[in-house]
NUTORVEX-271221 format. One record per residue: residue number from 1; z negated, x, y negated of N, C-alpha, C in turn. Coordinates in nm, 4 decimals, always signed. Layout:
REM NUTORVEX-271221
   seq        nc3        nc1        nc2       cac3       cac1       cac2        cc3        cc1        cc2
   NUM          Z          X          Y          Z          X          Y          Z          X          Y
...
//
This chain:
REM NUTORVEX-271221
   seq        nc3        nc1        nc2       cac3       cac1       cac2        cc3        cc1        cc2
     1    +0.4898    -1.3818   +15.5143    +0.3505    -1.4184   +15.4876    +0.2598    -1.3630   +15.5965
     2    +0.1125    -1.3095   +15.5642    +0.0541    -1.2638   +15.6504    +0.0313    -1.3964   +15.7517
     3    -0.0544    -1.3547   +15.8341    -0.1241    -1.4551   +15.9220    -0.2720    -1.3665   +15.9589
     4    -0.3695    -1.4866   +15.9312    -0.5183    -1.4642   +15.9722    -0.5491    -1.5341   +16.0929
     5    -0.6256    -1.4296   +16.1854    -0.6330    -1.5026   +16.2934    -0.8376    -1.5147   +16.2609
     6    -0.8526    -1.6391   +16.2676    -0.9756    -1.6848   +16.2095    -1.1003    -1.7715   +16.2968
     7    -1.1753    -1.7942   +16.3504    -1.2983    -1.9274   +16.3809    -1.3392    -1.9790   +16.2742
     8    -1.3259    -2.0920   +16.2491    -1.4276    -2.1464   +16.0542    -1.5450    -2.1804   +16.0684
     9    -1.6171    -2.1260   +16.1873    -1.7682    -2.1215   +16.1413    -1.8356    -1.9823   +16.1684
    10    -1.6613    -1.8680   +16.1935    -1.7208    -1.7257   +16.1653    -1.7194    -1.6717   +16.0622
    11    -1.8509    -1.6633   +16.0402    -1.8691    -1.5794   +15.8959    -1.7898    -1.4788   +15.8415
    12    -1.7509    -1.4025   +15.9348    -1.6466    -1.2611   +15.8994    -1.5579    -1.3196   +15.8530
    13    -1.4964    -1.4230   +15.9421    -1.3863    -1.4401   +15.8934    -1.4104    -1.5713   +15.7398
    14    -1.4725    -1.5860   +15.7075    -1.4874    -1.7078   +15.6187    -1.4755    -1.6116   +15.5171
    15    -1.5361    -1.4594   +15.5268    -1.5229    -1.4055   +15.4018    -1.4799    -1.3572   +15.3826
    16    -1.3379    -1.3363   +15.4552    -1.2181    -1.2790   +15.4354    -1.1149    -1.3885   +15.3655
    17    -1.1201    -1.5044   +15.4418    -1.0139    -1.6239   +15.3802    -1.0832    -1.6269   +15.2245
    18    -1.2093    -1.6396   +15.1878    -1.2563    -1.6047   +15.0211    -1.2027    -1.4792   +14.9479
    19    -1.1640    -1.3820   +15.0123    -1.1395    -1.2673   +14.9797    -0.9766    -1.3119   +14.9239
    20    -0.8898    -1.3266   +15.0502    -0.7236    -1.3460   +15.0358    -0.7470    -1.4614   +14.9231
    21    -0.8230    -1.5917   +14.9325    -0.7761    -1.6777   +14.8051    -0.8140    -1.6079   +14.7101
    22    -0.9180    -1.4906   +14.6498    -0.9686    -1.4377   +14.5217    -0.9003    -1.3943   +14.4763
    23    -0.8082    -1.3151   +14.5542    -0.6911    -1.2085   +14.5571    -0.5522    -1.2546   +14.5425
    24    -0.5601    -1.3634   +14.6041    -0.4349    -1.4387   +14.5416    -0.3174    -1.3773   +14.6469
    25    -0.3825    -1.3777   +14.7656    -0.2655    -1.3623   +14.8928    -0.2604    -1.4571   +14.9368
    26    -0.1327    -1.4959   +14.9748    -0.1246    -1.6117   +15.0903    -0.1259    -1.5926   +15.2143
    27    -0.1733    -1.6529   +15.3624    -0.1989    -1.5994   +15.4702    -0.2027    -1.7149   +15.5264
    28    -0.1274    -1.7398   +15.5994    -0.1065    -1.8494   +15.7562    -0.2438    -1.8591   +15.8453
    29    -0.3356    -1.9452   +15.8575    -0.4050    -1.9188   +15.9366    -0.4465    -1.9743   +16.0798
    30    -0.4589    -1.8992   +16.1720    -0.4465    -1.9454   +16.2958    -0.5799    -1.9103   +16.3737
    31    -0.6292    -2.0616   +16.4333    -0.7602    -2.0727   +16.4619    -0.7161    -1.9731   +16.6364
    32    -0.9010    -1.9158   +16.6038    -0.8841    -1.8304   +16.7397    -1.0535    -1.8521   +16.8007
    33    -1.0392    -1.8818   +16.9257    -1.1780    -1.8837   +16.9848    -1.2314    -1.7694   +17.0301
    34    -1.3399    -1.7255   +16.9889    -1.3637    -1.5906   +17.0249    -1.4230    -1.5569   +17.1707
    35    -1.5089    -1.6420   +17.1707    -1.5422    -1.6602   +17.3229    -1.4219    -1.6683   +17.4542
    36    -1.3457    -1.6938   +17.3782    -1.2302    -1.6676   +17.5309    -1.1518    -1.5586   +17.5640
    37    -1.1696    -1.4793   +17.4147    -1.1142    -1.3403   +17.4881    -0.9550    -1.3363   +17.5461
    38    -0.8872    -1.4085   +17.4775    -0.7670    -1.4184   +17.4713    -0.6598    -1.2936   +17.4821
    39    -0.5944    -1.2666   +17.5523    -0.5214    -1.1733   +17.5549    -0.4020    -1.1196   +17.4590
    40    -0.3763    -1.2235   +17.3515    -0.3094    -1.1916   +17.2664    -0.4114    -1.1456   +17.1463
    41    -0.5379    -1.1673   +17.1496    -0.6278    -1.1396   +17.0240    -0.6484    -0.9802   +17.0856
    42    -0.6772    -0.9071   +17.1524    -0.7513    -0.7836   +17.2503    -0.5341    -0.7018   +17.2318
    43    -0.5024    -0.7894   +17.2131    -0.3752    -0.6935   +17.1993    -0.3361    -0.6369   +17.0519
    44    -0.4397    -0.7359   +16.9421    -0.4026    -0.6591   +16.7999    -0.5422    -0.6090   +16.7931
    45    -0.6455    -0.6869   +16.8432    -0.8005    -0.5699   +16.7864    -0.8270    -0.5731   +16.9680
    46    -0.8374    -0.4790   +17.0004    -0.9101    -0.4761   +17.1509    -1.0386    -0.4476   +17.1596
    47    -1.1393    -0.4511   +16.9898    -1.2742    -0.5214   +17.0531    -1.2835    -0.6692   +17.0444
    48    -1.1215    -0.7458   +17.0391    -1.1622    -0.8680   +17.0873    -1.2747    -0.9715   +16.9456
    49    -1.2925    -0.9389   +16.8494    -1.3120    -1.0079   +16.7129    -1.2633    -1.0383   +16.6440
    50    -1.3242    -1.1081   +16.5556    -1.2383    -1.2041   +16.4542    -1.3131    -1.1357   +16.2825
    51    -1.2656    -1.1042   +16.1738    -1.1210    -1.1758   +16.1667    -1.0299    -1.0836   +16.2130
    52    -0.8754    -1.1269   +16.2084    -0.7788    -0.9889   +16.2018    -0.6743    -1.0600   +16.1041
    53    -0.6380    -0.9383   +15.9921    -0.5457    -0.9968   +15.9282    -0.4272    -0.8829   +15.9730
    54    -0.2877    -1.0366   +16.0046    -0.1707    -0.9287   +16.0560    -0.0841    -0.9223   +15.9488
    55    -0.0235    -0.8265   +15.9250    +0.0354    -0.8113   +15.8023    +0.2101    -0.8211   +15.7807
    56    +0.2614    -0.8598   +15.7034    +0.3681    -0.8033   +15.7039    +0.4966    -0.6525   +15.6805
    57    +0.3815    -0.6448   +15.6379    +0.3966    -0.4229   +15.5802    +0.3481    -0.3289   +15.7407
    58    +0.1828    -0.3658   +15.7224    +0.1230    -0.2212   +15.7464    +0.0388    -0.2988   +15.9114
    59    +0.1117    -0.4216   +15.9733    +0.0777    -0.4569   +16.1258    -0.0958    -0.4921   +16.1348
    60    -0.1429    -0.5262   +16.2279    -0.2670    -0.6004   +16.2272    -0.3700    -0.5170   +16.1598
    61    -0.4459    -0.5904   +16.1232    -0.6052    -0.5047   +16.0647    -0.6937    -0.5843   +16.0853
    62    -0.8058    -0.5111   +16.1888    -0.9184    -0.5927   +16.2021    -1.0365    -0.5606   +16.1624
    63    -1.0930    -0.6653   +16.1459    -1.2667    -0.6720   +16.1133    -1.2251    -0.7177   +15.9473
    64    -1.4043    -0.7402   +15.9018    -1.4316    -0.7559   +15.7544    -1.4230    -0.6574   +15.6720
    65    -1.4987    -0.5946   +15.6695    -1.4746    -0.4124   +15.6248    -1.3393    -0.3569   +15.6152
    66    -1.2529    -0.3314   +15.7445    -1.1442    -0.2917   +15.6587    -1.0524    -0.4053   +15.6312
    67    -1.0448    -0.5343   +15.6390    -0.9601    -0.6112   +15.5771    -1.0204    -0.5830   +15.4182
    68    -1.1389    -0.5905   +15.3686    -1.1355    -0.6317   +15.2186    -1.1397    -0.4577   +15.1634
    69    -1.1501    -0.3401   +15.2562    -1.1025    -0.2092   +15.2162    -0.9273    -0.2411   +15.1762
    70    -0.8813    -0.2990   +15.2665    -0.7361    -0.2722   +15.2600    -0.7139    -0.3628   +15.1325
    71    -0.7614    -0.4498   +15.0913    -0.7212    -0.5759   +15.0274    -0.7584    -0.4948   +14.9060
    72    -0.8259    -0.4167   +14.8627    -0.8829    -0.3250   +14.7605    -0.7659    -0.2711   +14.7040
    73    -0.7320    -0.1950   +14.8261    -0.6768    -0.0613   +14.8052    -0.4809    -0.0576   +14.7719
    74    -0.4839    -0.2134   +14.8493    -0.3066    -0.2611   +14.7751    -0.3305    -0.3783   +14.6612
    75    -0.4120    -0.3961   +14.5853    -0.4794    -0.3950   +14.4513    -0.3137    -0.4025   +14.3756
    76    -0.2414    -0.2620   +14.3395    -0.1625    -0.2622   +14.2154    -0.0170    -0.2669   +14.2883
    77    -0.0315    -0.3338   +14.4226    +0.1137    -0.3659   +14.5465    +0.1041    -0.5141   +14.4837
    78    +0.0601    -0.5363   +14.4514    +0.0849    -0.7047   +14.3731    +0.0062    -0.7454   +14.2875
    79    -0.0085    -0.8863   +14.2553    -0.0490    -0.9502   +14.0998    -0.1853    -0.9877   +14.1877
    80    -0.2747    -0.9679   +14.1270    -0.4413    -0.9785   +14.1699    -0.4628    -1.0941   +14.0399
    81    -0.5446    -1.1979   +14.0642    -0.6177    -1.3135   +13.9722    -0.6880    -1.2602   +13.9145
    82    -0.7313    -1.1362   +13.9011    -0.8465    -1.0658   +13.8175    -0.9592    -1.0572   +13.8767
    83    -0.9639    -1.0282   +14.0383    -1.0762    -1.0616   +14.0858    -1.0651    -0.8948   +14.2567
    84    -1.1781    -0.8023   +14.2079    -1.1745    -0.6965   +14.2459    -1.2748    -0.6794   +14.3342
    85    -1.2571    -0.6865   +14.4760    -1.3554    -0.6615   +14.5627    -1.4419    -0.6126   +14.5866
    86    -1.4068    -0.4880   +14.5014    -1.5151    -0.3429   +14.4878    -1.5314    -0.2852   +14.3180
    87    -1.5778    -0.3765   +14.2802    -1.5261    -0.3657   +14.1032    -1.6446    -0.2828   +14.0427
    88    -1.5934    -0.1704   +13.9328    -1.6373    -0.1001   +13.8728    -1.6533    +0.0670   +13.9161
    89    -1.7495    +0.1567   +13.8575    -1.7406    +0.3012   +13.8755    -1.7927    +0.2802   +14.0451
    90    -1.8490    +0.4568   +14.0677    -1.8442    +0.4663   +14.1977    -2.0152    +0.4353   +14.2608
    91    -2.0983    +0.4305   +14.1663    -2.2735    +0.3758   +14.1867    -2.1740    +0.2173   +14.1953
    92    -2.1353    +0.1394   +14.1269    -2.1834    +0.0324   +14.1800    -2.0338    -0.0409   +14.2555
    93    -1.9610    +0.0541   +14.2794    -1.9181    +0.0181   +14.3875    -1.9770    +0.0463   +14.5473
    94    -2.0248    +0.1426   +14.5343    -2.1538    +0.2135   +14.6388    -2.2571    +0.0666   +14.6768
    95    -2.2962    +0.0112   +14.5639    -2.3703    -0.0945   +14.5702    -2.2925    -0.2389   +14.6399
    96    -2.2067    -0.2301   +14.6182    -2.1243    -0.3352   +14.6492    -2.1431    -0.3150   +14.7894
    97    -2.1059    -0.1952   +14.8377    -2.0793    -0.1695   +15.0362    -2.2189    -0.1544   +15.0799
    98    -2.3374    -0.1805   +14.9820    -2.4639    -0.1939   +15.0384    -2.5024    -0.3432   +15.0804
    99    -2.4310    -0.4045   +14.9988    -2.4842    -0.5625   +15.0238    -2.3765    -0.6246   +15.0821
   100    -2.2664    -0.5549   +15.1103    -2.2118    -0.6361   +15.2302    -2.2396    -0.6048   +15.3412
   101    -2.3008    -0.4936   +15.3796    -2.2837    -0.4464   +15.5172    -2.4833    -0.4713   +15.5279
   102    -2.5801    -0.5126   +15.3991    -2.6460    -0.6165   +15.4439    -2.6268    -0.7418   +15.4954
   103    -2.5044    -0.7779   +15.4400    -2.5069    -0.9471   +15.5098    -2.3847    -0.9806   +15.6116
   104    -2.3518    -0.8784   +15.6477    -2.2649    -0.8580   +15.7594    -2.2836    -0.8018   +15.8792
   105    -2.3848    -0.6852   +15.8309    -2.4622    -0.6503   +15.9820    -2.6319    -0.6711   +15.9421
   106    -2.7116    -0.6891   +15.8797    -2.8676    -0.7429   +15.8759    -2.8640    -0.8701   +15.8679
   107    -2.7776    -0.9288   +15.7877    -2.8313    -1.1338   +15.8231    -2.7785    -1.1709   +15.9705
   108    -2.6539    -1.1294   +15.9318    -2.5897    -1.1414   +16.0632    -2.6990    -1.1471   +16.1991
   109    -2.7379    -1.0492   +16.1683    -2.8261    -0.9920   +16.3563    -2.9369    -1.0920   +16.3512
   110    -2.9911    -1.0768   +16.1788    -3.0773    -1.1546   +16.1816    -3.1483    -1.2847   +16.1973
   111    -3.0107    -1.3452   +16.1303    -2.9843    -1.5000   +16.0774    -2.8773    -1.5445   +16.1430
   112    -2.7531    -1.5016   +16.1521    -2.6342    -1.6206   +16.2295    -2.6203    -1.5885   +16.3545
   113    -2.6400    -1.4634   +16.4009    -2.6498    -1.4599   +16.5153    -2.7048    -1.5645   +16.5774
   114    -2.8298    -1.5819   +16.5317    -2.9443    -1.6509   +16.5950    -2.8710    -1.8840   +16.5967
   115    -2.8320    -1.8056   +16.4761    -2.8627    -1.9922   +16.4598    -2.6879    -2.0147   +16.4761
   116    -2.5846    -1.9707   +16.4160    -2.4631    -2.0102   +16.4602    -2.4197    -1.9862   +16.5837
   117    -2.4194    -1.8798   +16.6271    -2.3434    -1.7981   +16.7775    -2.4780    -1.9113   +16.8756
   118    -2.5668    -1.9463   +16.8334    -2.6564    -2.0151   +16.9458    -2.6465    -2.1451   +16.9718
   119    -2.5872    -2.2079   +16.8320    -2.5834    -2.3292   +16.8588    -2.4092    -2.3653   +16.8567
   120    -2.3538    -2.3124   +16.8153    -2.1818    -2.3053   +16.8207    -2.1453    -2.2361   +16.9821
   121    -2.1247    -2.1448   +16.9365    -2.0481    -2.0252   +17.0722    -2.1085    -2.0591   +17.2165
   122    -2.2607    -2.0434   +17.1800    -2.3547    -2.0548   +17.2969    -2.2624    -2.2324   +17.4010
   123    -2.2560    -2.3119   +17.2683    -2.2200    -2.4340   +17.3690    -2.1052    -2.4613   +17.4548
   124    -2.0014    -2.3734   +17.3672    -1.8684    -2.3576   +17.4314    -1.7943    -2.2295   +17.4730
   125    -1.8754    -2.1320   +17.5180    -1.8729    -1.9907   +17.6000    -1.8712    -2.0249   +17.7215
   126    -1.8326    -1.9205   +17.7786    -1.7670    -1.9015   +17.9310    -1.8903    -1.9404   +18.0449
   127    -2.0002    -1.9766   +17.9974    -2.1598    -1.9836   +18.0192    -2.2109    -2.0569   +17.9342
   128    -2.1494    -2.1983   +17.9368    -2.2244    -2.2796   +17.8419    -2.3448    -2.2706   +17.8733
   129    -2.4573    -2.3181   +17.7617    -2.5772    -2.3432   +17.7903    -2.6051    -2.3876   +17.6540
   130    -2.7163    -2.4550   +17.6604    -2.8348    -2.4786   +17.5092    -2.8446    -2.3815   +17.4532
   131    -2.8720    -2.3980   +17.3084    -2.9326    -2.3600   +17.2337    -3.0691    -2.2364   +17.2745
   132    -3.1364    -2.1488   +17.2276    -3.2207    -2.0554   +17.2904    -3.3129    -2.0981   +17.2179
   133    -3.4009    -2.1793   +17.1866    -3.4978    -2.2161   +17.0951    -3.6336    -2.1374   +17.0436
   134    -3.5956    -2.0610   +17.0818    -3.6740    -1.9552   +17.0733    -3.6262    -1.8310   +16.9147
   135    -3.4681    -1.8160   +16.9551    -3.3948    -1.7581   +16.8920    -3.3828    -1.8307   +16.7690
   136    -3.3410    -1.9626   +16.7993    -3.3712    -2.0468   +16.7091    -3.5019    -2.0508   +16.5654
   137    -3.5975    -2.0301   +16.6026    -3.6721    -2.0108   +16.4755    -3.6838    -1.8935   +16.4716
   138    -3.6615    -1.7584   +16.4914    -3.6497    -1.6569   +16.4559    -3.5202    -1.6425   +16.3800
   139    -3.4948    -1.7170   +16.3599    -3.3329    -1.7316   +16.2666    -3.4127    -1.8289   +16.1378
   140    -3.4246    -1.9001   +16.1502    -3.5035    -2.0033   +16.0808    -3.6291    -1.9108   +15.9849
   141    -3.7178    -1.8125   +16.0338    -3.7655    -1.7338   +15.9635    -3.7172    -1.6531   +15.9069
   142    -3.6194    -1.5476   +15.9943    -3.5494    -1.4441   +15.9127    -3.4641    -1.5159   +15.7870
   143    -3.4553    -1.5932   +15.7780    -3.3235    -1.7195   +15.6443    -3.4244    -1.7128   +15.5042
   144    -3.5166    -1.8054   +15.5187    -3.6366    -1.7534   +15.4513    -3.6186    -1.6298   +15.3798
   145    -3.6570    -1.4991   +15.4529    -3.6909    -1.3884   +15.3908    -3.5609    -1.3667   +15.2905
   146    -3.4233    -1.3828   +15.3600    -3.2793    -1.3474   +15.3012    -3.2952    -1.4181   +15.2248
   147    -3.3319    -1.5409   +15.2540    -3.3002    -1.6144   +15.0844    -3.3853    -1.5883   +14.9846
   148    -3.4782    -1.5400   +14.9671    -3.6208    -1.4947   +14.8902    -3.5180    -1.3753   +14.7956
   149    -3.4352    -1.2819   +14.9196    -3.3603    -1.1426   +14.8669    -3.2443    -1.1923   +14.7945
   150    -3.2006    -1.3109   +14.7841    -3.0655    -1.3221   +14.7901    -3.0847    -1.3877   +14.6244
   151    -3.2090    -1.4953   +14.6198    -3.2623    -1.5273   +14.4743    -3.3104    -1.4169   +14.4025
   152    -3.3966    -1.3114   +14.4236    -3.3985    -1.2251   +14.4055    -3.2947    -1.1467   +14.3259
   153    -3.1843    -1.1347   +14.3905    -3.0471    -1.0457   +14.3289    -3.0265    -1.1447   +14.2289
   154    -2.9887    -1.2692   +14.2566    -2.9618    -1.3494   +14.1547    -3.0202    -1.3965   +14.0322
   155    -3.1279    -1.3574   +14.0318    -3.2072    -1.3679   +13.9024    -3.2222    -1.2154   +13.7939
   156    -3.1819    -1.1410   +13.8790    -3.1824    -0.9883   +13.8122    -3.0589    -0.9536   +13.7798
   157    -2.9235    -1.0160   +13.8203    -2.8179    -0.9799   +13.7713    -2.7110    -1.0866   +13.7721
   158    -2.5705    -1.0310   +13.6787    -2.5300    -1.1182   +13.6812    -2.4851    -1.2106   +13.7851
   159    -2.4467    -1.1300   +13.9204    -2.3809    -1.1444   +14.0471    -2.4653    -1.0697   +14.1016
   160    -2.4604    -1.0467   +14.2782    -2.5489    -1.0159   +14.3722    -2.5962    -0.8490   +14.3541
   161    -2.4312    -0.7894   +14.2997    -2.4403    -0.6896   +14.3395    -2.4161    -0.5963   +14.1760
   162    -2.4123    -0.6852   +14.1087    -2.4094    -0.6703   +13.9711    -2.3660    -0.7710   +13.8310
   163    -2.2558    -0.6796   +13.7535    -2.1824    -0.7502   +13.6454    -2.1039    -0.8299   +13.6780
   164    -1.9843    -0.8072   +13.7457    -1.9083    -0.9002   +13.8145    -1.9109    -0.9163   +13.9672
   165    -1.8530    -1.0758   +13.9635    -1.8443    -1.0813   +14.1282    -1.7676    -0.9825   +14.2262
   166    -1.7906    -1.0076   +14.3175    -1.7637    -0.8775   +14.4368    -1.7286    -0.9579   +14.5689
   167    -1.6852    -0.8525   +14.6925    -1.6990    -0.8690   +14.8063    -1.8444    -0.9192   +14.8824
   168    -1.9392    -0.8418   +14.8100    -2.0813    -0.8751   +14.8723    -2.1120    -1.0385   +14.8415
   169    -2.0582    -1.0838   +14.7528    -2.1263    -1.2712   +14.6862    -2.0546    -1.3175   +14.7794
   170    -1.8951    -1.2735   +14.8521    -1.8373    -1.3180   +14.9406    -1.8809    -1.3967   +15.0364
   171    -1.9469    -1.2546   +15.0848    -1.9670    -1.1948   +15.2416    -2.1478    -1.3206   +15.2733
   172    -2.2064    -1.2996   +15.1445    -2.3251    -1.3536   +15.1414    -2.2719    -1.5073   +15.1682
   173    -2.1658    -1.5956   +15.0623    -2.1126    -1.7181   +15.0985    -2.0972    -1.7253   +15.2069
   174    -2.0932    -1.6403   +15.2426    -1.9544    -1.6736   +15.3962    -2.0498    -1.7316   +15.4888
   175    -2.1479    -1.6656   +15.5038    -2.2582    -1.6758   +15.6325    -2.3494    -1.7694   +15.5870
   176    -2.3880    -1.8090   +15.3975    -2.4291    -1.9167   +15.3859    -2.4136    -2.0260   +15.4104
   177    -2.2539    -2.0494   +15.3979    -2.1530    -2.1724   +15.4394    -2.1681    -2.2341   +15.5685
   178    -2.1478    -2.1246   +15.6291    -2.1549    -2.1145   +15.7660    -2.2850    -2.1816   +15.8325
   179    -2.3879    -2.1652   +15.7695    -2.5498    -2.2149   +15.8133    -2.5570    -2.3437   +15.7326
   180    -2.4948    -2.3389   +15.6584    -2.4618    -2.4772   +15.5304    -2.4229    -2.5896   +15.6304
   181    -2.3105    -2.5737   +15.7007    -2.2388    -2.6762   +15.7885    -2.2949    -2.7203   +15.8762
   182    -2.3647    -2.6733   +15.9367    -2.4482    -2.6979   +16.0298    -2.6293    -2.7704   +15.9839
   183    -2.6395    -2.7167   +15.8566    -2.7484    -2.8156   +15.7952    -2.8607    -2.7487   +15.7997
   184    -2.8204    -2.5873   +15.8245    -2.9781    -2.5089   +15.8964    -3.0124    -2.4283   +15.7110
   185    -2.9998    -2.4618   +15.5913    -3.0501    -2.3906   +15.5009    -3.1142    -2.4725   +15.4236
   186    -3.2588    -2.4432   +15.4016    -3.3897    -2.5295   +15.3257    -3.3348    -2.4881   +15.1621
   187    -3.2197    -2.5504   +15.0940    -3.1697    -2.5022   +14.9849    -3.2727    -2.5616   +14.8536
   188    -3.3803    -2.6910   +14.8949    -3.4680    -2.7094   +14.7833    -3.5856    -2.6366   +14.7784
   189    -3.5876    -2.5147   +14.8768    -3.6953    -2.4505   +14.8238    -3.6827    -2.2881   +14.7995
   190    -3.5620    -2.3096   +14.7883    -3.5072    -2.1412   +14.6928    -3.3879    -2.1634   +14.5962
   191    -3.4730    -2.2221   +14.4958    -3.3579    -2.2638   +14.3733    -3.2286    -2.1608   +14.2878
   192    -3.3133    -2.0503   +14.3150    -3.2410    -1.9143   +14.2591    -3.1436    -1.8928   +14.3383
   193    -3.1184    -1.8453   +14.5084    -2.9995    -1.8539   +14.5673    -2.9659    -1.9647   +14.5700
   194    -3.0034    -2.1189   +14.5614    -2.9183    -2.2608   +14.5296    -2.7829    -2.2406   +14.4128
   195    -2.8348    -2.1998   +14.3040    -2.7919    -2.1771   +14.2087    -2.6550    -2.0488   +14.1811
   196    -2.7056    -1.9608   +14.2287    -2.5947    -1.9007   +14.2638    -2.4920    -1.9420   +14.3583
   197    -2.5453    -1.9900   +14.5042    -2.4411    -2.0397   +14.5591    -2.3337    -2.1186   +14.4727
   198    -2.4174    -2.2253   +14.4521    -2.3638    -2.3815   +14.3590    -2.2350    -2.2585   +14.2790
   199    -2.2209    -2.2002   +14.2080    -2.1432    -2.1011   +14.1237    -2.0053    -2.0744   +14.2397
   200    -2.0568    -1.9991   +14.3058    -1.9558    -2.0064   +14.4265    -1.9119    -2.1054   +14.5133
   201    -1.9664    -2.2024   +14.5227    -1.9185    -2.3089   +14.5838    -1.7880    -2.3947   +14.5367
   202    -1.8271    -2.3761   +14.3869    -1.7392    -2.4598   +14.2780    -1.6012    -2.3891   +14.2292
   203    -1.5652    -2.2618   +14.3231    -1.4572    -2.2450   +14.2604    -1.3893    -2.2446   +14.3414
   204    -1.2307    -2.2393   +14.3041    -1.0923    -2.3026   +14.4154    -1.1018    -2.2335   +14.5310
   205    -1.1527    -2.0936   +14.5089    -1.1332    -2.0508   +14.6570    -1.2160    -2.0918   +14.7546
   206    -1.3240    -2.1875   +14.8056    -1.3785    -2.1952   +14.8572    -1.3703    -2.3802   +14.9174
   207    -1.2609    -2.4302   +14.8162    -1.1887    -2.5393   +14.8563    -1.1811    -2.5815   +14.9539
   208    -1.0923    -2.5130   +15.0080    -1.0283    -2.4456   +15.1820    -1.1611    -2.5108   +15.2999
   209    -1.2469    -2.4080   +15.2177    -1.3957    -2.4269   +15.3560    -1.4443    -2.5344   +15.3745
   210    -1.4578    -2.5729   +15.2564    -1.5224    -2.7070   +15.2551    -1.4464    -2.8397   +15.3432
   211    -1.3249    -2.7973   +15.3596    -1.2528    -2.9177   +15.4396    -1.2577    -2.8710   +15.5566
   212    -1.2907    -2.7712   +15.6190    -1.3107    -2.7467   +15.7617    -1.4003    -2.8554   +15.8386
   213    -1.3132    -2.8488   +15.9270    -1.4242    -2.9679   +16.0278    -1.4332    -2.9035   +16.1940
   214    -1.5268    -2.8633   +16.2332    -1.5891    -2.8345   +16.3800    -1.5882    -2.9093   +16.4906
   215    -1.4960    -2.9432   +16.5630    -1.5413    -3.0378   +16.6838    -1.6175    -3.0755   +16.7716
   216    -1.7388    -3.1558   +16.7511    -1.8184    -3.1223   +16.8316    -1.9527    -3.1415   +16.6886
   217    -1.8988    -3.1331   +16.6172    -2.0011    -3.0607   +16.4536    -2.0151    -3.1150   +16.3272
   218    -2.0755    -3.2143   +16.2819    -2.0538    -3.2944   +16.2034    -2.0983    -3.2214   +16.0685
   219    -2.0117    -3.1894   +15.9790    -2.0824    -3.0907   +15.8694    -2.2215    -3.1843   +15.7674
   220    -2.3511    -3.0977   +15.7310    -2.4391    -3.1508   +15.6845    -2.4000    -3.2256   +15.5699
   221    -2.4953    -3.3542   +15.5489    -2.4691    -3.4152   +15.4017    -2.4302    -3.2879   +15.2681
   222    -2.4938    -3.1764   +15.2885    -2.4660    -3.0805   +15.1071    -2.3360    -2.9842   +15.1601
   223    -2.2725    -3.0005   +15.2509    -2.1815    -2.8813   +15.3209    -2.0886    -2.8837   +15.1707
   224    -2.0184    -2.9953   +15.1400    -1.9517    -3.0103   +15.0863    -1.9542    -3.0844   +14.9466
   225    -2.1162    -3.0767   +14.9184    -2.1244    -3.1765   +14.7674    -2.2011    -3.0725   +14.6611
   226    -2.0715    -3.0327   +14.5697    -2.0995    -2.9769   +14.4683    -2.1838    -2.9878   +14.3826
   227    -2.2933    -3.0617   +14.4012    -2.3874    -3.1424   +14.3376    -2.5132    -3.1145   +14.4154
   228    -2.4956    -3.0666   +14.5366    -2.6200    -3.0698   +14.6402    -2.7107    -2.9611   +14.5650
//
């Protein structure tokens, strides 16, 4: 069985563990603090990030990008649930690696940086300190705009990035979840990404997340109510 080495309030990695349950891999997962820079993590990815999935075939693979490349690409190496990371011709698979690597590197910088890594990492890094409150509503604004884009996609198609779901609805969960737990997303006043989430929220693979618990982190009243 593989093993994921994971944080559950890192987005990368949240949308990779969505990825392996879509896919119908099983994977051991083993919590890793990123802030400590661990010497066994810098020995399978030595930039020292999360996620990394280690394999039993083809040895560690890190990051988001090429875990759900690889997860693609051994596709017909086993029985897939019917659920294709990069699904369809080559425009909208093109589209697919546009809106993840929007919400993996633009929300990200924009949005979790600001509000997870500030109020998570920031407290228990090698340099604790507060929150940057500053950073803080510049996260809080940039969320806003993403979610405006994110209802947006969702009202024009079937899924974010088209006909069927994808890596990108993932990648978008992942970092929603993530701001979800913590209580930082105004979800009654963008009903269109509500709604889509709610879709993704409700299916088995995302089970898993919902029982995560943060120490230190009490997940918000809607983290976990399918109904919120």
């Amino acid at each position: 069985m593989a093993t994921l080495l994971h944080y559950p309030l890192c987005a990368f990695s949240r949308s990779i563990r969505l990825a392996l349950a879509e896919c119908g891999v099983e994977a051991e997962l083993t919590e890793e603090k990123p802030w400590e820079w661990r010497q066994g993590l810098l020995e399978v990815n030595p930039a020292g990030t999360l996620p990394v999935l280690i394999t039993d075939d083809h040895g560690p693979i890190a990051g988001p990008y090429a875990i759900s490349e690889y997860l693609s690409d051994t596709m017909d190496e086993r029985e897939a649930r019917g659920f294709q990371p990069f699904p369809g011709d080559a425009a909208a698979r093109a589209e697919v690696r546009r809106l993840v690597d929007w919400f993996h590197r633009k929300f990200y910088a924009e949005v979790t940086d600001y509000l997870v890594e500030e109020k998570v990492f920031r407290r228990f890094g090698p340099q604790s300190a507060s929150p940057n409150m500053e950073a803080m509503r510049a996260g809080h604004d940039n969320l806003r705009y993403h979610l405006t884009y994110v209802g947006h996609l969702a009202e024009t198609r079937s899924w974010l990035a088209g006909d069927a779901m994808s890596f990108a609805d993932l990648a978008a969960a992942a970092h929603l979840s993530a701001l979800d737990y913590l209580g930082e997303v105004p979800w009654e006043e963008f009903e269109p990404a509500k709604n889509w989430y709610a879709l993704l929220k409700s299916r088995p693979s995302f089970r898993p997340l919902l029982q995560d618990r943060v120490a230190g982190f009490t997940p918000s009243g809607t983290y976990a109510d399918l109904d919120f």
